[in-house]
Structure formats: structure tokens, C-alpha cells
C-alpha positions as CSV (number, residue, x, y, z in Angstrom):
1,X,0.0,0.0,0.0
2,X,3.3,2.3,0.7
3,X,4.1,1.4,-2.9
4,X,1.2,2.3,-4.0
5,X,0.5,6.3,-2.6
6,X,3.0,7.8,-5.1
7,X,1.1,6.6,-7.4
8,X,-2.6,7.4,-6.1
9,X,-1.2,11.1,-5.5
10,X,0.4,11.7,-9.1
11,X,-2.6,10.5,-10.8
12,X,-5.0,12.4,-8.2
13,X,-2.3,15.7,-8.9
14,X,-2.5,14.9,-13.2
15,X,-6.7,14.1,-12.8
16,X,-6.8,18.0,-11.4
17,X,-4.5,19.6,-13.9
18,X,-6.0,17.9,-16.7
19,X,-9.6,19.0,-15.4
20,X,-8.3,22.4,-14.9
21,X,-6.8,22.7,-18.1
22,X,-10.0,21.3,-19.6
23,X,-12.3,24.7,-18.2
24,X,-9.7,26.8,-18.6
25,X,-8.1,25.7,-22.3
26,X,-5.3,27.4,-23.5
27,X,-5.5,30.8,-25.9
28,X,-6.4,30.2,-28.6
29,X,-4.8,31.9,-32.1
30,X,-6.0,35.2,-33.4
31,X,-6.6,33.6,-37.0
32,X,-8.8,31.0,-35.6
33,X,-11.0,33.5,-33.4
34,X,-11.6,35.5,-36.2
35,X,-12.7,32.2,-38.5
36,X,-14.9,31.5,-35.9
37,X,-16.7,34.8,-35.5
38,X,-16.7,34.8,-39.5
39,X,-18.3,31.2,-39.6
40,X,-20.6,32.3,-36.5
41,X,-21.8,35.2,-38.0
42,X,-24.9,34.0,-39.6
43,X,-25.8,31.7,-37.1
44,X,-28.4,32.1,-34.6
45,X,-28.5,31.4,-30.9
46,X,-31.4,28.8,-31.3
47,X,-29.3,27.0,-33.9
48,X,-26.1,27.1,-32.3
49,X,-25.1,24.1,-29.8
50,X,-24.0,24.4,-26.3
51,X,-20.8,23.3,-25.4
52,X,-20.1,21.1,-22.5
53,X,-18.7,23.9,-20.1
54,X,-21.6,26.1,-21.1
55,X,-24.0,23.0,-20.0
56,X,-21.8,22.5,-17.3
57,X,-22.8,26.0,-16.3
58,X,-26.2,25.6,-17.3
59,X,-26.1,22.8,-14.4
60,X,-24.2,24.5,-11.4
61,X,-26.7,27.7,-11.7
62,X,-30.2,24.8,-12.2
63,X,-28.4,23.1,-8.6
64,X,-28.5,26.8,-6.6
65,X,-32.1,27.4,-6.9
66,X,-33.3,30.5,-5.8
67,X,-29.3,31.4,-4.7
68,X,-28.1,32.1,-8.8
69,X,-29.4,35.6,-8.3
70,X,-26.7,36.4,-5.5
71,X,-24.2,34.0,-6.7
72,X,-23.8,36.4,-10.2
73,X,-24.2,39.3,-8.2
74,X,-21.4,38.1,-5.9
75,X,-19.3,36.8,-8.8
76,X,-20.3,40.6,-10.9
77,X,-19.0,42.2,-7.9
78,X,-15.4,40.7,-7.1
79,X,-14.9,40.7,-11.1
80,X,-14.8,36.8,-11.3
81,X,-16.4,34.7,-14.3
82,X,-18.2,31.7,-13.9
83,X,-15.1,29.8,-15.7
84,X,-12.5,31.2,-12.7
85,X,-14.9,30.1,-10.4
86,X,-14.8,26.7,-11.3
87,X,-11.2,26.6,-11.3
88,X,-11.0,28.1,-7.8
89,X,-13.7,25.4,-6.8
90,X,-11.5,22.9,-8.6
91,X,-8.3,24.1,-6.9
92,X,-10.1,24.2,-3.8
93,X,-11.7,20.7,-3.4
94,X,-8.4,19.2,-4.6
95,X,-6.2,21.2,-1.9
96,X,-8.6,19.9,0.7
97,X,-8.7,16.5,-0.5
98,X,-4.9,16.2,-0.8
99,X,-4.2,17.6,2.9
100,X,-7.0,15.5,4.3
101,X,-5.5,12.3,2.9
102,X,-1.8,13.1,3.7
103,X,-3.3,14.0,7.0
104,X,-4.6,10.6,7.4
105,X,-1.6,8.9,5.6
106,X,1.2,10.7,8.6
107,X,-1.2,9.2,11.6
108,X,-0.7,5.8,9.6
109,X,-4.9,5.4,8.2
110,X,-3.7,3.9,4.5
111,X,-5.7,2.4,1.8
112,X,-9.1,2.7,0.1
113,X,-10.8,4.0,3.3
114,X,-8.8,6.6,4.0
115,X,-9.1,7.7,-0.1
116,X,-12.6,7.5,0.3
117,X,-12.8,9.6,3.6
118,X,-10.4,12.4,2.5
119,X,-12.8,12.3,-0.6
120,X,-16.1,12.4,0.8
121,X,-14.9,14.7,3.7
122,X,-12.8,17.1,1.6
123,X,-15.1,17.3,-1.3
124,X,-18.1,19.9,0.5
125,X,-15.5,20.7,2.5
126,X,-13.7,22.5,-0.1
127,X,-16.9,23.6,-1.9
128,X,-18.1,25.3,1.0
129,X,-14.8,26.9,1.9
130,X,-14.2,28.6,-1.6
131,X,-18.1,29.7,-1.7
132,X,-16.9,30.9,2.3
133,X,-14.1,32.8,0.3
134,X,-16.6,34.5,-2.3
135,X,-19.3,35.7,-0.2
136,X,-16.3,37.6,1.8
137,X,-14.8,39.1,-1.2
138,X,-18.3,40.1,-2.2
139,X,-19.5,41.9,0.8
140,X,-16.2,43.6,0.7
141,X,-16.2,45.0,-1.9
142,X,-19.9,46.1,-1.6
143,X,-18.4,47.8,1.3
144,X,-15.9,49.5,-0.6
145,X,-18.5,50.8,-3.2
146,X,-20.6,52.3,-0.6
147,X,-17.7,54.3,0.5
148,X,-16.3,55.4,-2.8
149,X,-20.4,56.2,-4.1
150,X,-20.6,58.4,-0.9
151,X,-17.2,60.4,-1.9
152,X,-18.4,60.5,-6.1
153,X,-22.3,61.8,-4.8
154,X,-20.3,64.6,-2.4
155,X,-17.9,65.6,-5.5
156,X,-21.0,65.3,-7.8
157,X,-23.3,67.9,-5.6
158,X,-20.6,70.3,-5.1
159,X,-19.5,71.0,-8.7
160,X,-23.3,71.1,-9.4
161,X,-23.7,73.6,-6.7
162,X,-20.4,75.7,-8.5
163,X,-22.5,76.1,-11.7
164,X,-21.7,72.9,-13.3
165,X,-24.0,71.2,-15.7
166,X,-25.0,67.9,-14.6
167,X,-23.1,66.1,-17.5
168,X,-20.2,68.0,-16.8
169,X,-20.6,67.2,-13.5
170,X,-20.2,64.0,-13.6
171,X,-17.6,64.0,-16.4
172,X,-15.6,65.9,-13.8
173,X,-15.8,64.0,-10.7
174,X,-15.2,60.5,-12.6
175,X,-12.4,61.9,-14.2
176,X,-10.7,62.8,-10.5
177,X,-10.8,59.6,-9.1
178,X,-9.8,56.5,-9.9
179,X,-10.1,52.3,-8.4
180,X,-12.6,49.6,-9.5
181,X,-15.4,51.8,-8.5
182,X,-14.7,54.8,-10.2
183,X,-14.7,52.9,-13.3
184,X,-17.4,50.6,-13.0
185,X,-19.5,53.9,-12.5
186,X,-17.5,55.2,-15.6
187,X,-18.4,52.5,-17.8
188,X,-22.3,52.9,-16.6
189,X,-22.4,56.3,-17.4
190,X,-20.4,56.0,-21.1
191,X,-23.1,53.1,-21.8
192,X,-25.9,55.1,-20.8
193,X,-24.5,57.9,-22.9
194,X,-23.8,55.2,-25.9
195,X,-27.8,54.7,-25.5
196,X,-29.1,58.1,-24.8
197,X,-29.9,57.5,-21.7
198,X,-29.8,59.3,-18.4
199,X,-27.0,58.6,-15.8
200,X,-29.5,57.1,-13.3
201,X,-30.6,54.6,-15.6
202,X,-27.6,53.2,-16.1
203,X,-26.6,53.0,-12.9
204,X,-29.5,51.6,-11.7
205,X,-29.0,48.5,-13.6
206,X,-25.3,48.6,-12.0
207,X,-26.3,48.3,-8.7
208,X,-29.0,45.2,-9.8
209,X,-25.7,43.7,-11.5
210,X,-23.5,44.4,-8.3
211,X,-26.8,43.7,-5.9
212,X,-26.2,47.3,-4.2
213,X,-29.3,48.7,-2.5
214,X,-27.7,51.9,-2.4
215,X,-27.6,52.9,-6.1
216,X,-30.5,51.1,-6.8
217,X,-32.3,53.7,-4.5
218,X,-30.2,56.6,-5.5
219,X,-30.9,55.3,-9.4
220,X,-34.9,55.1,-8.6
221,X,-35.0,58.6,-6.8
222,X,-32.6,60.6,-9.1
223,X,-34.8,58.9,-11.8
224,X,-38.3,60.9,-10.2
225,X,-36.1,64.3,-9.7
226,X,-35.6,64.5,-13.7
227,X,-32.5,66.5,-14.9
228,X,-33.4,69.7,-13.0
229,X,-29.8,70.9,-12.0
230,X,-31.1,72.4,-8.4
231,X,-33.0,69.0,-8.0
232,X,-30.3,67.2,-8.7
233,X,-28.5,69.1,-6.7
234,X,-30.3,69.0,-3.7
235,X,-30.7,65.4,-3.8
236,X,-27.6,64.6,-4.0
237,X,-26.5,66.8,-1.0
238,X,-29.2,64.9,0.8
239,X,-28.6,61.6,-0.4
240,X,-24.4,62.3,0.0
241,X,-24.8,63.3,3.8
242,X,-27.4,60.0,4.7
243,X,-25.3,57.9,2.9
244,X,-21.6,59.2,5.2
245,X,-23.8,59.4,8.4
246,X,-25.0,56.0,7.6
247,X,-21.5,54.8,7.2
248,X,-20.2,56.5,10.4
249,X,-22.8,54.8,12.3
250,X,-21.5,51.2,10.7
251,X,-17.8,52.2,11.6
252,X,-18.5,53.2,15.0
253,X,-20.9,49.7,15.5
254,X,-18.0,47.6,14.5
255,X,-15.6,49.5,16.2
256,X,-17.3,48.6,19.7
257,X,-18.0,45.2,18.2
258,X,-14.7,44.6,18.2
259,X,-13.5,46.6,21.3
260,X,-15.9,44.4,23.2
261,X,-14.8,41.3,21.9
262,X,-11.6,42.1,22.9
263,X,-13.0,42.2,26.8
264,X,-13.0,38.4,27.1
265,X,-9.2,38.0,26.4
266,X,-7.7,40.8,27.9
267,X,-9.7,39.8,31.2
268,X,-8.0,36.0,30.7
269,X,-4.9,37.7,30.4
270,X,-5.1,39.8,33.8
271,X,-6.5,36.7,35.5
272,X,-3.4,34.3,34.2
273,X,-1.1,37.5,35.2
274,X,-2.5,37.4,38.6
275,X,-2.0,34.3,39.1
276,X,1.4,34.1,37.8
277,X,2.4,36.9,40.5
278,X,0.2,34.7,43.1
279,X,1.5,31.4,42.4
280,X,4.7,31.6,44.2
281,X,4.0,33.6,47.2
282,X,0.9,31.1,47.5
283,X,3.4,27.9,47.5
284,X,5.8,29.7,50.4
285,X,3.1,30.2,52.2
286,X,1.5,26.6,51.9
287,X,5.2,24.7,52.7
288,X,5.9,26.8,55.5
């Protein structure tokens, strides 16, 4: 069976590259994308087939249910395609199987069994920490785009207030900052301006994408105010200094979150301290 485990690991080790290489093929030529895209042209999307990672898709979002929405949302949000993901699961499930079974293999459980259990145990165990891993990332970064949206809306309302038009407004204040959020709002507003559309509009359909409540809301009510400058204004003064008290009040929560979570340990600490200055007068006392 000794014999035997350099084997089992190579061809476990080869079994995940080759899987991994199969999702996530190699690049392919620039001649042979542009034959496809000339042979695709005239096909339609009811004719066309669906390949097997497409289907494969088709049957990881059928298996969430009701949890696709927020799993695109999550994925939208962290900037991760559904192909990465599956590698990351892939990668994931394999690590976990691998250190469960050398795990098992150092405290001397060998053979089938132990193969089995590092696979049945590592398996959702890996799963559930790299879906553990995206959620994180996701709220994150949500987090993140609350913060930077409060910053653009102040930036926004002030060079409206100087005179600015609202298109110029906008134009101005994206072209000051910069980081994922800035351009994610960037590319909303060129699109809605690619479709002759308002900003809010566009945005509005950002935060479904992203699942932010706060641009949805600041998308629906800059939608009734119209493109009044003073309106526009106003509202996003309002909206601006609701949305930074809002996230003071979040800071300060998790700031005494976590100052009383520290209470338990420091307390420990003084009580092991104590006793550590205790112990030895205790012990003269108790021999004499």
C-alpha cells in the first residue's frame, strides 16, 4: 500500500491539472477566433449548440435554486467569471482532498478507506470553503463601493452647486478619481450615454448587476427628480450626507463590536497575570 500512494497522488495531482486545463483551455490563435466569429456570424443562438462547459454552467446555476441571483451578483461584484470560479472550486476541493489524505496517511490510516474519507470529507469541505471565500470578497467590496459612491455623490453635488452642468458634472468628478469603483460607475455612465440614456438609468441597472441597494435607491430617486440641476443638486447633497452618516454609524458599530470582543481575552490575560504573580507567594506560604 506504501508502494502504491505515489502513485494514487500523481494520478490524483494529473486528474486536477488535466480538469483544470480542460475549463480553462489554452488561448487560442487570433486567426482561428476571427474564423470562428466569420463562420458564426450568420448563425443564430437557437441553432447554435451548447458546449459542455456552457451545459456544465447551465447545471451549477439549475443546482442553486433561488441562490443564482446572488451568486452572479457576488461573482459581478469581485470581477470573477463563472469559468475562474470553477477553477478556484476545482483548486479548492483538490487542496482539501490532498491535505485531508496526507493527513490521514502521517497518523498511519492507508488504503481505500482513508481515499474515500479524504474524498467524501474534503469534497463539501472545499466547496463550501471557496463559496466561504466569495461571499467575503463580495460583501467587501460592496463595502468598498458604498464608500467610494458616498465620496463620487459629495464631488458630484458640489460641482453642481459651483454652476456645473450635470453632465459636466459627472464627467468631472469621474475623471478625479480612480479604483474599481470609479470605473465601473465610468463604464455605466459611457453606456448610458452610448444609449441616450440618463446617468441614473444606467446606474440603476449597475447596482441590480452588483446587488447594491444603495444605487438602486439613489438610481430610482434621481430617476423621479428628472435632470433639474437644483433638484439634482439637492438630492444629491441629501442623499451624499445620509449615505456618510449612515456609514459612520456602521464604523463606530463595529468599532465597539470589536473593542468588546476584545474584553473576554484581555480579562484572561489579567487573570493568568495574577495568578502568575500569586502562584509563588501562595506555595511559600502553603510549605511553611
Amino acid at each position: 500500500m506504501i508502494v502504491l500512494l505515489p502513485a494514487l497522488t500523481a494520478s490524483m495531482m494529473v486528474g486536477i491539472v488535466a480538469l483544470a486545463r480542460w475549463v480553462v483551455p489554452t488561448k487560442p490563435e487570433l486567426r482561428s477566433e476571427i474564423d470562428y466569429f466569420a463562420s458564426s456570424a450568420t448563425a443564430t443562438n437557437e441553432t447554435r449548440k451548447a458546449t459542455t462547459l456552457e451545459r456544465l454552467h447551465g447545471w451549477m446555476l439549475s443546482f442553486r435554486g433561488d441562490d443564482t441571483a446572488q451568486f452572479l451578483a457576488d461573482l459581478a461584484v469581485v470581477d470573477r467569471s463563472e469559468r475562474k470560479h470553477l477553477v478556484e472550486l476545482l483548486k479548492g476541493i483538490g487542496g482539501v482532498i490532498f491535505l485531508i489524505y496526507m493527513s490521514l496517511f502521517l497518523f498511519g490510516q492507508r488504503g481505500l478507506p482513508s481515499v474515500l474519507l479524504a474524498l467524501l470529507a474534503g469534497a463539501p469541505l472545499g466547496y463550501f470553503l471557496v463559496e466561504k471565500e466569495l461571499a467575503s470578497q463580495a460583501r467587501k467590496r460592496r463595502s468598498e463601493f458604498d464608500e467610494a459612491l458616498t465620496a463620487v455623490l459629495s464631488l458630484m453635488a458640489v460641482s453642481m452647486a459651483g454652476g456645473s452642468g450635470l453632465n459636466t458634472a459627472i464627467a468631472n468628478t469621474l475623471r478625479l478619481g480612480d479604483g474599481w469603483v470609479v470605473a465601473a460607475i465610468r463604464r455605466s455612465v459611457d453606456e448610458a450615454n452610448f444609449r441616450n440614456e440618463t446617468p441614473w438609468v444606467a446606474l440603476g441597472r449597475l447596482g441590480e448587476r452588483f446587488d447594491i441597494p444603495t444605487l438602486i435607491e439613489l438610481s430610482a430617486t434621481l430617476s423621479l427628480v428628472g435632470t433639474s440641476g437644483a433638484r439634482v443638486a439637492e438630492t444629491l447633497l441629501v442623499r451624499s450626507a445620509s449615505a456618510r452618516s449612515q456609514l459612520l454609524s456602521e464604523k463606530k458599530s463595529i468599532a465597539i463590536a470589536k473593542s468588546s470582543s476584545m474584553g473576554l481575552p484581555v480579562g484572561l490575560m489579567m487573570f493568568a497575570w495574577v495568578l502568575f504573580l500569586a502562584f509563588s507567594p501562595v506555595m511559600n506560604l502553603l510549605s511553611s
